[in-house]
PALUM-159907 format. One record per residue (C-alpha): z, y, x; residue in three letters. Coordinates in steps of 0.001 Angstrom, whole numbers, plus 500000, padded with zeros to 6 digits. Layout:
N
ZYXALA ...
% end
This chain:
115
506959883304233236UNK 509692884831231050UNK 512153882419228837UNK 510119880017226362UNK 511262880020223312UNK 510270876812222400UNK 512428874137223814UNK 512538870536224063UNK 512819867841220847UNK 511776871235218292UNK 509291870644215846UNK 506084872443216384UNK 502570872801214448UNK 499299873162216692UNK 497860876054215608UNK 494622876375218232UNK 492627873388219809UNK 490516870610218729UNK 490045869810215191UNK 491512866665214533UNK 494754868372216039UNK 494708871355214234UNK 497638871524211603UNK 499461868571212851UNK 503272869086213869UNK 505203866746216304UNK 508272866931218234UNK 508212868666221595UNK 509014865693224673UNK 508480867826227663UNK 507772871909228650UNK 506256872835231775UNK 507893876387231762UNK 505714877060234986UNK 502452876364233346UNK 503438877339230529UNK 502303873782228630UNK 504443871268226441UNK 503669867882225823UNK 503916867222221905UNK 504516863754220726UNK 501446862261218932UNK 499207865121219721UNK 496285865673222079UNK 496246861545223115UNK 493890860741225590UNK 492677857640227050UNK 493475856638230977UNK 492117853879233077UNK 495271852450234261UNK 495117849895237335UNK 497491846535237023UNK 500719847051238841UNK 502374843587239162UNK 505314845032241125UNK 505757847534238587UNK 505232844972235586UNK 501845846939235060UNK 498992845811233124UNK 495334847411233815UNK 493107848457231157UNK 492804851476228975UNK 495793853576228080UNK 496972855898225433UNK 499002859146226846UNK 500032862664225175UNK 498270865085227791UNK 500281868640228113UNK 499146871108225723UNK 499173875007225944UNK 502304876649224868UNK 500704879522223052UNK 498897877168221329UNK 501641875854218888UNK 504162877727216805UNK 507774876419215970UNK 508367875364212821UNK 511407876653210962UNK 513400873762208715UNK 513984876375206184UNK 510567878314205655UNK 507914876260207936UNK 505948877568210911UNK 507026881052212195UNK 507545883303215113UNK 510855883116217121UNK 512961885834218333UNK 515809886384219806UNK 519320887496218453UNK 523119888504220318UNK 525795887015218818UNK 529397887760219192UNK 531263890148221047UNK 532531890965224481UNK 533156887427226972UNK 531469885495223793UNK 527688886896223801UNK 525281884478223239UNK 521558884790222908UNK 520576882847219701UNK 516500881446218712UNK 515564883476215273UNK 513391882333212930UNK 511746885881212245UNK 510552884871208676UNK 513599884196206985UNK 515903885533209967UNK 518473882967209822UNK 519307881170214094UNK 517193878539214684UNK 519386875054215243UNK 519993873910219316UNK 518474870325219684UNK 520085868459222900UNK 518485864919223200UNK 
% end
């Protein structure tokens, strides 16, 4: 698969998939560039039987976990203008290229989130 353009900790909206998902945003906590799947804070929680652990300090019963959601199934959203496409921009010249996120709404680079 080619480069994602959506990258860990960025704000997406679900915009495909179950109803009581549809329209929420959340931040992205993992991407699975070879699956092409992210797993979105708060969205698409399921329920696991998890067995007790005591080495692990585990307790059994039923838990909560985000489960990985299709990339092309969420759309960034932009700070200044909301949800919208990404592209891709060069910036500077010679030695100093770099390949900057776009919001293609408003067409101003899209901020780099590290942790």
């Amino acid at each position: 698969m080619a480069g994602l353009k959506i990258q860990r900790n960025d704000v997406v909206e679900v915009i495909t998939g179950s109803a009581k998902d549809r329209g929420r945003q959340g931040r992205v906590l993992r991407v699975f560039p070879d699956e092409g799947k992210v797993l979105v804070q708060g969205i698409r929680v399921i329920k696991k039987n998890v067995k007790p652990n005591p080495q692990r300090n585990i307790k059994g019963g039923v838990a909560e976990q985000e489960a990985k959601l299709d990339i092309s199934n969420v759309m960034l959203v932009c700070p200044d203008c909301g949800p919208s496409r990404v592209g891709f921009r060069i910036e500077g010249e010679g030695a100093a290229e770099t390949k900057v996120r776009v919001c293609r709404k408003c067409n101003t680079a899209l901020p780099v989130k590290r942790k």
